[in-house]
VOGU-3710 file (C-alpha; in Angstrom, 3 decimals, decimal comma):
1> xxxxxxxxxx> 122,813/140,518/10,396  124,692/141,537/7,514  122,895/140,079/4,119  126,041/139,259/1,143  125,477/141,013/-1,575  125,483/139,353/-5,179  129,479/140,261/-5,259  129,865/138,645/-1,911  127,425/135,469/-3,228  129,906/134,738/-5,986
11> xxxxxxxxxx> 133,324/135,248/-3,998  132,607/131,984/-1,895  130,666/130,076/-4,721  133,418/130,657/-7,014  136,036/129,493/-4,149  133,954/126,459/-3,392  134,332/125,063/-7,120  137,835/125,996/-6,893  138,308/124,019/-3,712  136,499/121,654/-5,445
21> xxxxxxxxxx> 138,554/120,678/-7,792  142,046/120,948/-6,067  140,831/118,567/-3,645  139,935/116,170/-6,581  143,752/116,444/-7,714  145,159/116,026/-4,439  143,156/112,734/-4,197  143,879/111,694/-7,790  147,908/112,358/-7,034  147,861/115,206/-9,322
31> xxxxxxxxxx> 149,337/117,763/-6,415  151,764/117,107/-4,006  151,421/117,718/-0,264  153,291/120,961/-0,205  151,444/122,224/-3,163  147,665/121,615/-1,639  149,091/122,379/1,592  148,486/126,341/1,069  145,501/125,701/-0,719  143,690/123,681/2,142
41> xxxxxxxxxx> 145,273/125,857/4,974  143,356/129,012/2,898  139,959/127,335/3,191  140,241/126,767/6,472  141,238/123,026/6,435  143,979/121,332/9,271  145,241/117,957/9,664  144,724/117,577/13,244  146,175/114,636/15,641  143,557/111,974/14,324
51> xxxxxxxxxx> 141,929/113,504/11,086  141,397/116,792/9,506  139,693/119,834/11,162  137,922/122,601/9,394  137,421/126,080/10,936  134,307/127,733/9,906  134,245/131,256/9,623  131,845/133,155/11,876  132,716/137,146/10,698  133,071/139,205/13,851
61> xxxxxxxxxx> 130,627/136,254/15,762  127,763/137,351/14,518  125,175/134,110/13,343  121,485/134,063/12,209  119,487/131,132/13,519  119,762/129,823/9,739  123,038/129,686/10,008  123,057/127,791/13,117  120,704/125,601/11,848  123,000/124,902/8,581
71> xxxxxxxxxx> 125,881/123,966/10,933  123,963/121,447/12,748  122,610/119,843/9,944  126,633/119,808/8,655  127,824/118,357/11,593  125,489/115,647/11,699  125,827/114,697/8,030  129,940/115,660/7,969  131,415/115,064/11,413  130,496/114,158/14,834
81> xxxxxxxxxx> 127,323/115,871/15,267  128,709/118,459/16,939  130,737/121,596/16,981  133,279/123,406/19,054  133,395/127,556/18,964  136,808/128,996/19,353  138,465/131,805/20,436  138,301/133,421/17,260  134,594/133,385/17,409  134,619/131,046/14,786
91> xxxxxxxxxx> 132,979/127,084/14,844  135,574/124,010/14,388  134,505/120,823/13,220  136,949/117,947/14,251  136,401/115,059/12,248  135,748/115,873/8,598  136,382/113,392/5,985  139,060/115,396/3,598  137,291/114,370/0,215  133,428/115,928/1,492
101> xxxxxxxxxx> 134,628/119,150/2,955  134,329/120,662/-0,670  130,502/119,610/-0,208  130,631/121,614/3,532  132,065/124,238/1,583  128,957/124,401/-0,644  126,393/124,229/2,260  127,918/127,032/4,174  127,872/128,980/0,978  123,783/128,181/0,561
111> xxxxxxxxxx> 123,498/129,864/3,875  125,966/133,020/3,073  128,956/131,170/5,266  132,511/130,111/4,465  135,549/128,791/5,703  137,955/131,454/3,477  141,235/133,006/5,698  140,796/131,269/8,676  144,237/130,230/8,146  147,290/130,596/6,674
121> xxxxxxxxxx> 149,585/133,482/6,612  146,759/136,072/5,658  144,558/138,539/7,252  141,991/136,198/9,446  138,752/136,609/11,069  137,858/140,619/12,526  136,894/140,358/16,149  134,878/142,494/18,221  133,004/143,193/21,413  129,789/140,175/21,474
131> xxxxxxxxxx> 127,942/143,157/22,650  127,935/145,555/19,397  124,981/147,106/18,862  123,559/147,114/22,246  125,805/147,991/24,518  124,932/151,180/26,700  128,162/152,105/26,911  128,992/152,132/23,047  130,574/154,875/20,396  129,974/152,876/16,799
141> xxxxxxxxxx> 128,775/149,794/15,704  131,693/147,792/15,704  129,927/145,341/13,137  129,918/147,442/10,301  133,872/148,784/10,777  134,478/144,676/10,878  132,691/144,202/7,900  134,417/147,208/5,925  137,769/145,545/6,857  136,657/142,265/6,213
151> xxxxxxxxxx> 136,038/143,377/2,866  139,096/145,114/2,167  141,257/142,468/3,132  139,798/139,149/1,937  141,738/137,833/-0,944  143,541/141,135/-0,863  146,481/140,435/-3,436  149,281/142,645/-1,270  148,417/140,271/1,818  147,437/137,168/0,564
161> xxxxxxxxxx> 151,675/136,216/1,630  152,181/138,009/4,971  155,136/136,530/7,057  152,933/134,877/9,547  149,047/134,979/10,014  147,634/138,478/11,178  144,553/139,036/13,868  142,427/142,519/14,227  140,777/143,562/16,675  137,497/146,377/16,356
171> xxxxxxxxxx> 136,469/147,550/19,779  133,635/149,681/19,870  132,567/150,623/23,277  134,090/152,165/26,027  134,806/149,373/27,751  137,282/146,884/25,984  135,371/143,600/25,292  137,821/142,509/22,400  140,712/142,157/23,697  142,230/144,815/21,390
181> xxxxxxxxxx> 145,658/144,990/23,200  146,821/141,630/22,315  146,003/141,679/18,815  148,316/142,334/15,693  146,318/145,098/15,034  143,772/146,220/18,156  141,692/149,476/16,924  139,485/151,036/19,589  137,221/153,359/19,120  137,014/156,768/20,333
191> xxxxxxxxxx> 135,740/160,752/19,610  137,725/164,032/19,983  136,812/167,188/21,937  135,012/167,981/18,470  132,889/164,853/18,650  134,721/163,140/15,669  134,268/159,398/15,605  138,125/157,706/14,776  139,972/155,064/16,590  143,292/154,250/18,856
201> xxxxxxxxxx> 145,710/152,521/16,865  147,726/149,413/18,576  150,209/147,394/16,710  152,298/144,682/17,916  150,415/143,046/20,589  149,794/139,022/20,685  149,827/136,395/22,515  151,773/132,814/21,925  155,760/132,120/22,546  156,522/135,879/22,957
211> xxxxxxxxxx> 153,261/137,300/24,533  153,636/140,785/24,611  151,007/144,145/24,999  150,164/146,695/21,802  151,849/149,797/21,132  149,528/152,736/20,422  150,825/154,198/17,303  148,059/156,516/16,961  145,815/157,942/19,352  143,346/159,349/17,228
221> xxxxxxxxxx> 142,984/158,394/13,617  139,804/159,863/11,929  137,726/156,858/10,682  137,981/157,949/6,714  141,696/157,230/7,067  141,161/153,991/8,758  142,232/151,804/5,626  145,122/152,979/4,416  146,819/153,027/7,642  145,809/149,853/7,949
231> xxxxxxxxxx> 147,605/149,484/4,319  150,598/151,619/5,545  150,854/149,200/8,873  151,017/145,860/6,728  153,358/147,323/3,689  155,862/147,775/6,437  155,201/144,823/8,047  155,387/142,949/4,320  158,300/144,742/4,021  160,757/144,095/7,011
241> xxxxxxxxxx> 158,945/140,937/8,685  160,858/137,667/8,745  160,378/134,613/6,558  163,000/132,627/7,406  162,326/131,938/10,939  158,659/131,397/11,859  159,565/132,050/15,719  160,537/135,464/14,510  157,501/136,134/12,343  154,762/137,918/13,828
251> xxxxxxxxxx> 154,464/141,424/13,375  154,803/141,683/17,514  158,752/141,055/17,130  159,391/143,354/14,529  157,663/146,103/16,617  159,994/144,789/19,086  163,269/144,747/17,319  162,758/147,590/15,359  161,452/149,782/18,507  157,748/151,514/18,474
261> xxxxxxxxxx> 158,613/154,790/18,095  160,958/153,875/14,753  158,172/151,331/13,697  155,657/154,247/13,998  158,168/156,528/11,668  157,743/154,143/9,231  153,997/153,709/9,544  153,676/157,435/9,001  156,561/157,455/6,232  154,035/154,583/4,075
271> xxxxxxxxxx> 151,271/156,630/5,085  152,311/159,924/3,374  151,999/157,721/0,059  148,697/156,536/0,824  146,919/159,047/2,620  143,286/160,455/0,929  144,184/157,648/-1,728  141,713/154,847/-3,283  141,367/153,087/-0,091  140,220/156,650/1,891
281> xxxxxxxxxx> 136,529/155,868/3,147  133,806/158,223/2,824  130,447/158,561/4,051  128,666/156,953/1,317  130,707/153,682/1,068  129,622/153,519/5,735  126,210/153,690/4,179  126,548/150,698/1,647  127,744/148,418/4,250  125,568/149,561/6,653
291> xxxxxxxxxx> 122,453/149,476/4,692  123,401/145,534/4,650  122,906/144,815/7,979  118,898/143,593/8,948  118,576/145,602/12,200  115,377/144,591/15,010  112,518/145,754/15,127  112,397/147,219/18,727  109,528/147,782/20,994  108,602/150,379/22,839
301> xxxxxxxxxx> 108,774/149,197/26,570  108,194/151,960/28,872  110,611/149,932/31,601  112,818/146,828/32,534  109,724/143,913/33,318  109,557/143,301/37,248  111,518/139,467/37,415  109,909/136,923/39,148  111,212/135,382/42,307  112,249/132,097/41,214
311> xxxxxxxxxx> 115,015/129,701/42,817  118,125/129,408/40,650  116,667/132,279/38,773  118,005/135,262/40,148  121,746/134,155/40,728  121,123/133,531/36,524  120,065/137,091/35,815  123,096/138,463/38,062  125,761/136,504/35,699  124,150/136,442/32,805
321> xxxxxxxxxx> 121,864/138,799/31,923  123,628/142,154/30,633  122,582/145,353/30,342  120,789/146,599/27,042  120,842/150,307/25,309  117,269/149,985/24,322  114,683/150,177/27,298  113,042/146,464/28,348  115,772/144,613/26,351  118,666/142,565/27,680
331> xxxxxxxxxx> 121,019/140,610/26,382  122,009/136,802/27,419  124,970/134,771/27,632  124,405/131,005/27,246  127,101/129,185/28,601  128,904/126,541/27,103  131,134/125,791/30,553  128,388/123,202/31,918  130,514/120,775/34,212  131,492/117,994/32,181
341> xxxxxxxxxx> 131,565/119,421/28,705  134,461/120,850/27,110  134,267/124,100/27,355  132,599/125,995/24,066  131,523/122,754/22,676  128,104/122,348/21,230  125,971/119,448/19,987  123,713/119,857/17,004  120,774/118,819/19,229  121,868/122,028/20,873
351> xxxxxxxxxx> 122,512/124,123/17,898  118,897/123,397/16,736  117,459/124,474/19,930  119,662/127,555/20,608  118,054/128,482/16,842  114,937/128,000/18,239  115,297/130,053/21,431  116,750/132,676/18,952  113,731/132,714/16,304  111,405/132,808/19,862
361> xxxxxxxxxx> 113,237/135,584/21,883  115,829/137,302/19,941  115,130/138,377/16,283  116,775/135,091/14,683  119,804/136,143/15,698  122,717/135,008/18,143  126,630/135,876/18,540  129,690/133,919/19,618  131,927/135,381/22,254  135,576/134,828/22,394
371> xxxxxxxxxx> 135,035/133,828/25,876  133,605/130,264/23,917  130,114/131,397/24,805  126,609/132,145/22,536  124,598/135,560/22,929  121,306/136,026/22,593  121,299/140,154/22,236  117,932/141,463/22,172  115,708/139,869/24,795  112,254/141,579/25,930
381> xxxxxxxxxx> 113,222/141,915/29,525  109,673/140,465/30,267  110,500/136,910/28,794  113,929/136,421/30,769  112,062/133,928/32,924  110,542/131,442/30,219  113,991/132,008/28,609  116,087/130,764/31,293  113,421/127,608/32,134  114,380/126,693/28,386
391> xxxxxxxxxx> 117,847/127,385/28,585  117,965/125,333/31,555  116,294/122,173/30,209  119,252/122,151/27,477  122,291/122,686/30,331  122,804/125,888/28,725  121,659/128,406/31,639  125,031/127,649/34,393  125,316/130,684/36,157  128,765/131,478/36,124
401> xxxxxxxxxx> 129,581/134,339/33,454  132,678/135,750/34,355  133,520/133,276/37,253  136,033/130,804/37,691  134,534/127,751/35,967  133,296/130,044/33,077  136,884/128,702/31,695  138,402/129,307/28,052  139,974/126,421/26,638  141,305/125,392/23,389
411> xxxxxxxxxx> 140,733/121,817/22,548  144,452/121,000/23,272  145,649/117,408/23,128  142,659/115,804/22,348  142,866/117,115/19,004  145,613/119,612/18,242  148,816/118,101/16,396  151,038/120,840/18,237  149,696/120,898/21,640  151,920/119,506/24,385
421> xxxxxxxxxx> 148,995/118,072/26,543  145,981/117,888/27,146  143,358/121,031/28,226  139,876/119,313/28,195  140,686/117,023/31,393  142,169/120,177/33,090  139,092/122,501/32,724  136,771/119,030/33,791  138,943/118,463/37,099  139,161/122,132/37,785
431> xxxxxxxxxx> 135,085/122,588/37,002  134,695/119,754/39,518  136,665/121,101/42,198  134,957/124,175/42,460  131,266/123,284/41,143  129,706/125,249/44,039  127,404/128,300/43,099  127,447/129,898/46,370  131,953/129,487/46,913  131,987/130,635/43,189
441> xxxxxxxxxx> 129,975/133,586/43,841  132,128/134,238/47,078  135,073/134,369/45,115  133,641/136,860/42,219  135,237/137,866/39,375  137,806/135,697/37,846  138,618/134,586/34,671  140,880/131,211/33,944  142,494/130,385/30,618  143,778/127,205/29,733
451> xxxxxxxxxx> 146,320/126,378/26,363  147,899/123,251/25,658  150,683/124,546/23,778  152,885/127,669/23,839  150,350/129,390/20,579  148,053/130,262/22,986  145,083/129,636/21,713  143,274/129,697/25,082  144,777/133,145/25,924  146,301/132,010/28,533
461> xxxxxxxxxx> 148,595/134,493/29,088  145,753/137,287/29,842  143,893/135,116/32,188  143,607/136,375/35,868  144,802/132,810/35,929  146,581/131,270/33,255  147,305/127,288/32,318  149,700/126,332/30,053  150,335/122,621/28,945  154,146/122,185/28,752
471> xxxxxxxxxx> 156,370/118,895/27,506  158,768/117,530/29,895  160,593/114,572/28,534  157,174/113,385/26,975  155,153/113,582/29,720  152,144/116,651/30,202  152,790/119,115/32,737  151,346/121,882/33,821  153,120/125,594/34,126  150,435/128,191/36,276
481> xxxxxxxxxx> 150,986/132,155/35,907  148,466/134,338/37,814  147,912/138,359/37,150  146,993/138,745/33,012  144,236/140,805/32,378  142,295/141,155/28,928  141,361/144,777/29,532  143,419/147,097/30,508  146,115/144,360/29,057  148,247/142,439/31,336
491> xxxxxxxxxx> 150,695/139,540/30,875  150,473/136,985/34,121  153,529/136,168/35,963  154,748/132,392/35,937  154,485/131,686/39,573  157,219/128,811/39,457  158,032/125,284/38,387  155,325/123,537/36,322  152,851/120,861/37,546  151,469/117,416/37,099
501> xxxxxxxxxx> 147,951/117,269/35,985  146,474/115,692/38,937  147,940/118,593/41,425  146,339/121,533/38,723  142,899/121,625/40,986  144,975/121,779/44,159  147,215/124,476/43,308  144,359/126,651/42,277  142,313/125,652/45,453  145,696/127,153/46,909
511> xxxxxxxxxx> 145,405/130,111/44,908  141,639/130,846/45,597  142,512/130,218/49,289  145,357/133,112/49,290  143,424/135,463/47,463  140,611/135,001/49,912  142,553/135,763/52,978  144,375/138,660/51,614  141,484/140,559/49,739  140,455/144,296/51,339
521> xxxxxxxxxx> 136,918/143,360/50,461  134,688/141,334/48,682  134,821/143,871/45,618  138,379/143,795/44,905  139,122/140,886/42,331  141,552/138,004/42,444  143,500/140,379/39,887  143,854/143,539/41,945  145,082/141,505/44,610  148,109/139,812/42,375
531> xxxxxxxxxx> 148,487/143,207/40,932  148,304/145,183/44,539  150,701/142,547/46,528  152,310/140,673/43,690  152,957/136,947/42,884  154,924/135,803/45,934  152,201/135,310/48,796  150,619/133,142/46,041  153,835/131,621/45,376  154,139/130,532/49,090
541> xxxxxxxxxx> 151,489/128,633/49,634  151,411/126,895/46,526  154,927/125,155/46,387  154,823/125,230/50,342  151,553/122,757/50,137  153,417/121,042/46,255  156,358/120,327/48,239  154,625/118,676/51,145  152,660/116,793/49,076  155,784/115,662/47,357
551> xxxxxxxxxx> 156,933/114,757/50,693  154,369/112,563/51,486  154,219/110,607/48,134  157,689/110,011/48,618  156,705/108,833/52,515  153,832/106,446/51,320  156,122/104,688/47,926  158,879/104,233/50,792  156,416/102,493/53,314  155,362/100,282/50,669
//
């Protein structure tokens, strides 16, 4: 857990009493609506469909079980009592009274918490893999390369006006668990034949109205440089991005436009100014940051613990139990997909007893996934059992990591001003259809994303199967594309015209149903098979079975 430092302690309590008292003006008349506009959108503040909406910043996920407990307490005093995470592995609370969030502001700041860049057109939260730090499969500690670029960029004068808002991405393992090719920036890290440590430089990836996959621009960039390429990569995307049309504002189309290999020119043109400047790291300024970080106090377990046969409990450990570094640790996923809760929403009930469960089995501390899911990181193999009875009892124990109901959703139309329709009902009806351990388990791997607007805040377009909530004449439909992948990245294919809400759990039933017939084996994914025999099998029996339906509704209204 990284611990602020007293620079870090005054940053947010100085930005809480400014907050303060532009929120007092605003309410006294004293500044327009445009004027607090930027001011609100910096701390994190929306006006949402029915009232305001505050997004809590969670730095690269990572929470202590004070924390947790602070954000309960908050959302029972300030909201709804209770809390939904996002994407962006931050928390969102959804009904906020505008004149006390300056008092939220000073209780996340009494627990080493704020709400600062998680919007407006700035630098926002650093991402990573929920796994840092325990992964077996890892090169660096992702956390502290987040937290070295979290602290270069917040309230960073040269990008505190970008063109549009700008999203980084730290991988640190092997595997890709962040998602690093649809980012702004994705860096993943690597070593050379020498054994240097550096990282693989994307640009231009994203996801929203123009989804499209990173360019590398470098494929191995020492870590001491990592900064002011960073630097060079934003001065050019200060320099040439558009204002003037905020379709055409992401760094993504100027990559596009401008081409990557010319785009890289100019990265490495900036670069030649900044290169072994100021901003070069060096070993000592790793050791500061790292020094900040508490780290557990490990065991020595001479094994894994032998798991008891218990019903319900082994399907559990299969989805979500993962594999530690450290011998006789694991870590845990707790889901937040239970049927019939929106999916990564939390009560503060919950929130106190996931603290709990943290204090009891994982060193006080806990992560949020962008999958919309918490992670205890540092179990003693030998208490996975009492864990999951506990887990259980609070409906946070389904066992369906990386299955189809394990859905990512943004909160859509039952909140969002600028969603088209409505996600929540979608992930319920779809949860429904298929809330069968032993089919989900027969279908395997498969993730499904759900947005209710074109911004994508469901990642939608990198789901094996993706939902997107469209507007048709003012009604909510339904467009399905089948095939994106997070890791390596893939964009899905829009399998045809969109659909109403009530056919959604048909036409993936239809989609399951295809997959199932035309798989090689029970090991090759719902992916590899879109990928191996493309979109139009799928295509088939999906508008074959839409139409007839169609048919038949038309049949029954004329019989009546």
């Amino acid at each position: 857990m990284y611990l602020y430092d007293p620079i870090d302690q005054r940053i947010v309590d100085e930005r809480v009493k400014q907050f303060r008292d532009q929120t007092r003006r605003f309410l006294a008349g004293k500044l327009s609506e445009d004027d607090f506009r930027a001011l609100r959108l910096r701390n994190g503040l929306y006006i949402q469909r029915y009232a305001p909406m505050l997004r809590i910043a969670i730095p690269y996920g990572l929470l202590s079980t004070r924390q947790l407990r602070k954000l309960a307490d908050i959302s029972r005093r300030y909201d709804r009592a209770y809390g939904h995470f996002s994407t962006r592995q931050n928390l969102q609370l959804n009904w906020p009274r505008l004149e006390q969030v300056p008092d939220i502001l000073a209780e996340l700041a009494s627990v080493q918490m704020h709400a600062i860049q998680t919007s407006g057109n700035c630098i926002r939260n650093i991402t990573t893999d929920h796994f840092a730090g325990v992964a077996s499969d890892e090169i660096v500690d992702s956390f502290v390369w987040c937290e070295i670029i979290r602290q270069w960029s917040t309230f960073n004068p040269e990008f505190s006006y970008l063109p549009r808002k700008f999203k980084i991405a730290v991988n640190g393992s092997i595997g890709d668990r962040a998602a690093v090719a649809v980012h702004d920036i994705g860096l993943h890290a690597l070593k050379n034949p020498e054994g240097e440590i550096g990282f693989k430089v994307l640009v231009g990836g994203g996801l929203g109205r123009t989804p499209m996959i990173g360019h590398v621009m470098r494929e191995f960039l020492p870590w001491r440089h990592l900064l002011t390429y960073l630097e060079a990569i934003l001065r050019v995307y200060n320099r040439y991005g558009r204002r003037d049309n905020l379709n055409k504002a992401r760094i993504k189309i100027l990559v596009k436009e401008r081409g990557p290999d010319k785009f890289r020119e100019e990265i490495e043109a900036e670069w030649a100014h900044l290169k072994d400047g100021p901003s070069t790291l060096i070993p000592e300024e790793i050791e500061r940051v790292e020094k900040r970080f508490t780290r557990p106090k490990y065991e020595k377990l001479e094994s894994d613990a032998v798991l008891p046969p218990l019903p319900g409990f082994d399907a559990w450990v299969k989805r979500n139990v993962h594999p530690h570094k450290v011998p006789g640790y694991a870590a845990v996923t707790l889901s937040l997909k239970k049927t019939g809760v929106p999916p990564g929403d939390v009560t503060a009930d919950q929130m106190d007893a996931i603290a709990g469960l943290a204090d009891r089995y994982s060193f006080g501390e806990l992560r949020v996934s962008h999958e919309q899911n918490l992670i205890l990181a540092d179990v003693r193999s030998r208490d996975l059992a009492a864990l999951w009875r506990e887990a259980r009892a609070l409906g946070l124990a389904t066992p369906n990591v990386g299955l189809l109901t394990n859905i990512i959703c943004c909160p859509g139309g039952d909140f969002c001003a600028l969603a088209n329709a409505k996600s929540i009902p979608v992930a319920q009806a779809i949860q429904e259809r298929f809330d069968d351990l032993d089919y989900l388990h027969e279908i395997g791997e498969l993730d499904l994303n759900i947005s209710g607007c074109m911004n994508a805040c469901g990642h939608h377009h990198v789901g094996h199967v993706g939902i997107l909530g469209v507007d048709k004449n003012g009604e909510e439909w339904y467009q399905v594309e089948i095939g994106g992948n997070q890791a390596p990245g893939a964009l899905g294919k829009v399998i045809g015209p969109s659909f109403a809400r009530a056919d959604i759990p048909d036409v993936i039933e239809r989609l399951i149903e295809t997959y199932l017939e035309q798989r090689d084996s029970e090991a090759e994914r719902f992916v590899d098979v879109v990928q191996r025999i493309g979109i139009e099998p799928f295509k088939e029996r999906v508008y074959g079975n839409a139409h007839q339906r169609a048919s038949d509704r038309e049949r029954e209204r004329a019989l009546a």
